[in-house]
C-alpha positions as CSV (number, residue, x, y, z in Angstrom):
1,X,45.9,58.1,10.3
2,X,44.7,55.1,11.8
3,X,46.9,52.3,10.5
4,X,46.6,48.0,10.0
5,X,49.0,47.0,13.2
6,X,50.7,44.3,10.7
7,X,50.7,43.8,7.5
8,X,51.1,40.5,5.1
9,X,52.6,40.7,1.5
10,X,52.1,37.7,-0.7
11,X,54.7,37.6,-3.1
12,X,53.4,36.8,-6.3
13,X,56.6,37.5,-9.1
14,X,57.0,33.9,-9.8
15,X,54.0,33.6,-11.4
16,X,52.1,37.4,-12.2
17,X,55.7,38.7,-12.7
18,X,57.5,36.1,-14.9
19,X,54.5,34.8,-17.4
20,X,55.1,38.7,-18.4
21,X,58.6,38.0,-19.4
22,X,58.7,37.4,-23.3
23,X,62.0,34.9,-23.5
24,X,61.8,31.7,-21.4
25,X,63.7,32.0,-18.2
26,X,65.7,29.5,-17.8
27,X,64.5,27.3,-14.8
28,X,67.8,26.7,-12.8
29,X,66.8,30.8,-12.7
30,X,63.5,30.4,-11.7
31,X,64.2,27.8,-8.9
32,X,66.9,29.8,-7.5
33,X,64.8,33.1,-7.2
34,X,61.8,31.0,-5.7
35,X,64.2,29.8,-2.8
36,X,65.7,33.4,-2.2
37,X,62.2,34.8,-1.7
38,X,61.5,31.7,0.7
39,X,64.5,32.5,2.4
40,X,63.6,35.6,2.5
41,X,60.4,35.3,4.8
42,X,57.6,35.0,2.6
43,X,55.2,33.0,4.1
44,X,53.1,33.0,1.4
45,X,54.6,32.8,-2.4
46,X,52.2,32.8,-5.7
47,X,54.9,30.1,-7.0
48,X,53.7,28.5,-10.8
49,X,50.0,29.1,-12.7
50,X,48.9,25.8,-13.9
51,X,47.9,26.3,-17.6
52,X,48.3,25.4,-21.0
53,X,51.9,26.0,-21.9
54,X,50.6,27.2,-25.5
55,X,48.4,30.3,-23.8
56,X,51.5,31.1,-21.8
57,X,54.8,29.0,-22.6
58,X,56.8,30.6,-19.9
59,X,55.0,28.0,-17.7
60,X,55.3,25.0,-19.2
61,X,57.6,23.8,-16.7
62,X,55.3,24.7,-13.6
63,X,55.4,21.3,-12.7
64,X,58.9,20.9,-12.3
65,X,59.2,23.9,-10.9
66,X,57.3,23.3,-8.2
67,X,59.0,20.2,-7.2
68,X,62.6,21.6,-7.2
69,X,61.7,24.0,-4.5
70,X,58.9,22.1,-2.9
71,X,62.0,21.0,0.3
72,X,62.9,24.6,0.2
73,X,59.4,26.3,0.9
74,X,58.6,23.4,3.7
75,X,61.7,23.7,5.1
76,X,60.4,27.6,5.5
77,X,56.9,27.1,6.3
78,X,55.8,29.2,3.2
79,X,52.5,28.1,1.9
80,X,52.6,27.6,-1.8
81,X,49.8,29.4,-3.9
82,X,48.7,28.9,-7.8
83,X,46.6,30.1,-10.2
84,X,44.3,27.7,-12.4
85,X,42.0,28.1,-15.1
86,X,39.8,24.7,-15.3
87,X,39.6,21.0,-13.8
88,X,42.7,20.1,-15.1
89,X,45.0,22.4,-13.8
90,X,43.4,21.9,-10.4
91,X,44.4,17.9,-10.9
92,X,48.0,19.1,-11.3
93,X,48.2,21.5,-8.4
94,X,46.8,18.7,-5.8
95,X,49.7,16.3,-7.5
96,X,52.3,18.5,-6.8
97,X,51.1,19.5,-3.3
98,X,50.3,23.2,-3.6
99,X,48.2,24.8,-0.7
100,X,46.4,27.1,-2.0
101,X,44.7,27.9,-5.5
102,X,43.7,31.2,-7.2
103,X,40.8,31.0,-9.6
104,X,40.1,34.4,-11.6
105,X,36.8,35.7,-12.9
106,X,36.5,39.1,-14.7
107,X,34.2,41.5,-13.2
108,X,33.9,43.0,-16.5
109,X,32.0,40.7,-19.3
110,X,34.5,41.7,-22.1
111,X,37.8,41.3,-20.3
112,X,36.5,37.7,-19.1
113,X,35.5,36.4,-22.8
114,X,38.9,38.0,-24.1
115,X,41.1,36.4,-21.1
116,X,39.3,32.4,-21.0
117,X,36.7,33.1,-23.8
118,X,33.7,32.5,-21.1
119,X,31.3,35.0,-19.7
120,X,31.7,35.6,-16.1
121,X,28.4,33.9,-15.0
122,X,30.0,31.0,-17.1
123,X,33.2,31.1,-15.0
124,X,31.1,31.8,-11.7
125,X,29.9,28.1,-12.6
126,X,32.8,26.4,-13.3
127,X,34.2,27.8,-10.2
128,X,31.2,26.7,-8.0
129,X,31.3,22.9,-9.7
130,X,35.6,22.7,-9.0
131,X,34.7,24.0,-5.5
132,X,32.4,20.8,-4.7
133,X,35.2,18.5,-6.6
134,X,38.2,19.9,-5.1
135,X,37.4,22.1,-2.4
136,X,37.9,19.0,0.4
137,X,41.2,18.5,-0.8
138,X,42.6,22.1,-1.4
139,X,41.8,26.2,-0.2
140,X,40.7,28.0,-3.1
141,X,40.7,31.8,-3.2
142,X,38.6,33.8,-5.7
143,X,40.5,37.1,-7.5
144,X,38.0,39.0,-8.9
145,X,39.9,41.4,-11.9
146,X,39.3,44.4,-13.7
147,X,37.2,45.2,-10.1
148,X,38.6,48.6,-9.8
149,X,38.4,49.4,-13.7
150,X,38.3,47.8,-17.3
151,X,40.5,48.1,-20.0
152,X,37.9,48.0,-22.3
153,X,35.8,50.5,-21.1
154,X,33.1,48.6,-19.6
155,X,31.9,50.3,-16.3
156,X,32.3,48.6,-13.0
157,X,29.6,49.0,-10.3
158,X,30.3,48.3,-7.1
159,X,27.1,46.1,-6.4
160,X,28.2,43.8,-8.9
161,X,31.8,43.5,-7.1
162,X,30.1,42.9,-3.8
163,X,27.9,40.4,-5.3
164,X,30.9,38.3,-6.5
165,X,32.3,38.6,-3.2
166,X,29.4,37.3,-1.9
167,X,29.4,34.4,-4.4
168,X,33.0,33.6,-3.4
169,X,32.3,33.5,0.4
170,X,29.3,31.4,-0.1
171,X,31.3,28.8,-1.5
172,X,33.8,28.9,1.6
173,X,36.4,30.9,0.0
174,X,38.7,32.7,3.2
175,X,39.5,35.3,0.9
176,X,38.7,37.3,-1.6
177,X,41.6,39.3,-4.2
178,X,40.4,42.2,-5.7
179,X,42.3,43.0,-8.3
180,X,43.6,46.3,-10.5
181,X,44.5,44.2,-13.0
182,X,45.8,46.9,-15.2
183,X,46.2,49.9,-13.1
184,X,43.3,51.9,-13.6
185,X,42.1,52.8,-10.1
186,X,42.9,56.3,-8.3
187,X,43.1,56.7,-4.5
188,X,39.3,57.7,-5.0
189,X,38.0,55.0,-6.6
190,X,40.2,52.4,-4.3
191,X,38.3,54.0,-1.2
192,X,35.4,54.0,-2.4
193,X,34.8,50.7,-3.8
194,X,37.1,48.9,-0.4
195,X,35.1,51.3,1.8
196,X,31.9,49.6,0.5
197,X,33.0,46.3,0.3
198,X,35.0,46.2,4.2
199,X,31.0,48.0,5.3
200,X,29.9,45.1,4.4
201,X,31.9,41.7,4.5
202,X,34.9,43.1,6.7
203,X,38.7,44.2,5.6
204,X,40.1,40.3,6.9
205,X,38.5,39.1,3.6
206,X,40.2,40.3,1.2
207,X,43.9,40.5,-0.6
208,X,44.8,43.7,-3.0
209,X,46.6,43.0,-6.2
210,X,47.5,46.4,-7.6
211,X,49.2,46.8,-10.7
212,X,50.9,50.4,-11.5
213,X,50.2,51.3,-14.9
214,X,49.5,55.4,-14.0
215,X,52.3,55.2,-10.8
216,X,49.4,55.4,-8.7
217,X,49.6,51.7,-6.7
218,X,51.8,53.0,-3.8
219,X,48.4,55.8,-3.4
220,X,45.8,53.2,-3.8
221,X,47.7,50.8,-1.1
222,X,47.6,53.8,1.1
223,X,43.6,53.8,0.3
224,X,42.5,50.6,1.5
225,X,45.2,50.2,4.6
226,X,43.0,53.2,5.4
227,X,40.2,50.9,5.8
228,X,41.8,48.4,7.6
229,X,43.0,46.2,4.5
230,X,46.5,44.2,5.8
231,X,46.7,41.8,3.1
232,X,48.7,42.9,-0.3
233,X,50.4,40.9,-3.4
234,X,53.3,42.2,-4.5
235,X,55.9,41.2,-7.5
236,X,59.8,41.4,-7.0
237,X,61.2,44.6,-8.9
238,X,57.6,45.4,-10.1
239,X,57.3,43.0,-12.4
240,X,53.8,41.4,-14.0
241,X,51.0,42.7,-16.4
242,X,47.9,41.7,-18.3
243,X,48.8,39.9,-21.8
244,X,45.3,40.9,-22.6
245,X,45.9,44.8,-21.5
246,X,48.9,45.5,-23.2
247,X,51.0,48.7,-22.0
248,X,49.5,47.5,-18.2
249,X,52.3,47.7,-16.0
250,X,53.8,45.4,-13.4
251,X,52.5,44.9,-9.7
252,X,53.7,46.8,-7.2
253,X,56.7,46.3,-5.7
254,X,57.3,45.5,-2.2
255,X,60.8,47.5,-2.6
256,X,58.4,50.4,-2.4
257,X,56.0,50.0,-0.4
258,X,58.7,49.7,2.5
259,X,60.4,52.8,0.9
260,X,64.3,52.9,-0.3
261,X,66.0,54.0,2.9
262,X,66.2,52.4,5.9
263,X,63.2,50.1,5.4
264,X,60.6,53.0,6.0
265,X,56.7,51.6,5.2
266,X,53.9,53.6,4.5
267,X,53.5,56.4,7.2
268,X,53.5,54.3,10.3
269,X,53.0,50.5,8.9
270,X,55.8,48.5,9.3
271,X,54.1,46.7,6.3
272,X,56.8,43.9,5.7
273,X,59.9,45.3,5.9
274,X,61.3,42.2,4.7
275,X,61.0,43.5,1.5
276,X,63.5,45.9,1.6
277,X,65.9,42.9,2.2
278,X,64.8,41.3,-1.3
279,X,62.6,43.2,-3.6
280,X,64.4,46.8,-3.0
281,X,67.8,45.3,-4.0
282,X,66.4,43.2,-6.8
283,X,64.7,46.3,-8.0
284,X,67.3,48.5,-7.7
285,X,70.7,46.7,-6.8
286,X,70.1,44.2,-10.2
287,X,68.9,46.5,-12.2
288,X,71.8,49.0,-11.9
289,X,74.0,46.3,-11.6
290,X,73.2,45.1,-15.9
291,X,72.3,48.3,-17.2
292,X,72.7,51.2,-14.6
293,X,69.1,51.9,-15.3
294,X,66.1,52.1,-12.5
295,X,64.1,49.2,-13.6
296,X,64.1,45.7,-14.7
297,X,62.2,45.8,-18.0
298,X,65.4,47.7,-19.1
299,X,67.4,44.8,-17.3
300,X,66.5,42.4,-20.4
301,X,63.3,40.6,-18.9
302,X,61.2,41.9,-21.1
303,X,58.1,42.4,-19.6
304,X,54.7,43.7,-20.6
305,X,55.5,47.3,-21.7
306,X,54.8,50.6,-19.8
307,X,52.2,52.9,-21.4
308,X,55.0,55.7,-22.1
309,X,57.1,56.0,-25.3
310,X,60.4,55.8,-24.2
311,X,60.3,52.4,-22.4
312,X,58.4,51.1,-25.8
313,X,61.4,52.2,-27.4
314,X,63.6,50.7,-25.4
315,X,62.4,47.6,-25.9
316,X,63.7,47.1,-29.5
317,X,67.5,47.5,-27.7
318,X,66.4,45.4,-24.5
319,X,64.9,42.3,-26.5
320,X,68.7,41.4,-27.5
321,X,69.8,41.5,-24.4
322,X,70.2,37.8,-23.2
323,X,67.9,36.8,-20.4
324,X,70.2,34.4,-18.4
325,X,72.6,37.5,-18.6
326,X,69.7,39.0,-16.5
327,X,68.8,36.2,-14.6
328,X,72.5,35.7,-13.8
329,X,72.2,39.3,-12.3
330,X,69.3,38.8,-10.7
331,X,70.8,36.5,-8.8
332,X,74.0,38.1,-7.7
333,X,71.9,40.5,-6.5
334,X,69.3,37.9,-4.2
335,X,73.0,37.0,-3.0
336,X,73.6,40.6,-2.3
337,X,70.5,40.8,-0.3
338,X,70.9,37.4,1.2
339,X,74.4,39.1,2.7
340,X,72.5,42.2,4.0
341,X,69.8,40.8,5.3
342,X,70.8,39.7,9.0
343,X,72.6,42.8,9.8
344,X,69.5,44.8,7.6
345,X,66.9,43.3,10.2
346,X,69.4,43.6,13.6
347,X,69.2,47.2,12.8
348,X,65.4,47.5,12.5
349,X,64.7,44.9,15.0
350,X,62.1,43.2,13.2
351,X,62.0,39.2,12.6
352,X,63.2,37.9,9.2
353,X,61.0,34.9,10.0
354,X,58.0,36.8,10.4
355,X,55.4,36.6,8.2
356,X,53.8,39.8,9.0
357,X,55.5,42.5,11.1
358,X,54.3,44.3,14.1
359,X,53.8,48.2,14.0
């Protein structure tokens, strides 16, 4: 199996991962996590979405957020990424100095209108206008969701993904997300569709963001790193959704796509074992620490619930569980990995500076 030599994960938990969470985290919380996973070796971190606190309060504070870690991330060299909606939220990325900007557009017609209440042709314009605005002053990046399936049951042809793509490279977009925005996709249907679109535009264009709804992200990864795909996001213990998908699970974590034991990646891919370092101990180490269970969403945060019955049970017991108790656990456990990380890469002799790591 014929491998990407190194492999980039863009760590987007600060913003996919914690809109999801229902209570507001406290942001001495969110700061503190932020600067772990900088310290860490992100290079890249999806830090704040710049929105209207009433469509997702948990962001109000983006702002401020952004400038209690902005020394942090420098003093890292991580480049700071953000999703935005319209005009205005591009304003307030440029104040605070981000780098780079996402700007989503629905593949599918129905989950567009549902998400910002526009077609996607209507987005595709708005996009092109804050491109000729902004685009002198700030990268923009275009995530195309629901490309590898609808929640609504709309169908999803390939020519129409590949003509977005298209539309997002004309406008001098470096790269293109394609998104599983609520974990629809199979192995299959991953190939096929990044087979196609890597045919035709090359695998260096474009960033996965697969959610894990059916357990199948880890698979669908394997897919397009197949094709030559090295770019991935991924969410610290999982975490993430679609609030207009509900039972869509979180993003996949990076804790498992480096494997549990001794910082084993997929087959042959050293793809970031850095993660191992941060995400698997967040996942597992925090998680077992509040609740001896296996995943956060028992852990108090929260999140958007899984599809199966149990975990929509549990969240009737979880909601009372007190998210700075959580938090507070969360961040003994970043200390935990913070301790082991050193002596964790001295072992696997492997950078914990490097951005992307060699094969």
């Amino acid at each position: 199996m014929d491998l990407p030599k190194r492999i980039e994960l863009i760590e987007v938990c600060p913003r996919d991962g914690f809109q999801n969470v229902h209570d507001i985290i406290p942001f001495e919380g969110k700061v503190a996590i932020i600067k772990k996973l900088a310290e860490a070796g992100f290079k890249r971190l999806e830090v704040v979405s710049f929105v209207s606190p009433k469509a997702i309060p948990q962001m109000a504070d983006a702002k401020e957020v952004v400038a209690a870690v902005r020394d942090t991330l420098k003093a890292h060299g991580v480049r700071t990424v953000a999703l935005v909606p319209n005009a205005q939220g591009v304003e307030t990325a440029v104040e605070c100095g981000i780098n780079e900007l996402t700007y989503v557009i629905s593949v599918s017609r129905s989950h567009n209108i549902a998400n910002v209440r526009r077609t996607p042709e209507e987005s595709m314009e708005q996009f092109k206008t804050l491109i000729q605005e902004y685009g002198h002053k700030i990268d923009f990046r275009l995530a195309l969701a629901t490309a590898l399936g609808c929640p609504f049951g709309e169908e999803i042809r390939t020519e129409r993904v590949a003509e977005m793509v298209q539309f997002g490279l004309d406008l001098g977009c470096k790269e293109i997300s394609i998104a599983d925005t609520v974990g629809m996709s199979n192995p299959k249907r991953t190939y096929d569709l990044m087979n196609a679109l890597t045919a035709q535009f090359g695998a260096d264009k474009f960033v996965m963001h697969l959610h894990d709804t059916r357990g199948l992200a880890l698979a669908n990864t394997l897919a397009a790193m197949q094709l030559g795909v090295h770019k991935f996001e991924t969410a610290a213990g999982g975490l993430g959704g679609c609030p207009f998908a509900p039972g869509a699970a979180g993003n996949v974590a990076g804790a498992n796509l480096c494997g549990n034991g001794g910082g084993q990646c997929l087959k042959g891919a050293h793809a970031a074992v850095m993660l191992f370092a941060v995400e698997g101990q967040i996942a597992e180490h925090s998680a077992h620490t509040l609740t001896e269970a296996a995943d956060l969403n028992k852990a108090g945060l929260d999140a958007v619930p899984q599809a199966d019955s149990h975990q929509q049970k549990d969240q009737n017991v979880v909601g009372q569980v007190r998210v700075d108790a959580a938090y507070s656990g969360i961040k003994r456990s970043v200390q935990f990995c913070d301790d082991r990380f050193h002596s964790f890469f001295l072992l696997h002799t492997v950078s914990p500076t490097a951005g992307s790591l060699p094969r």
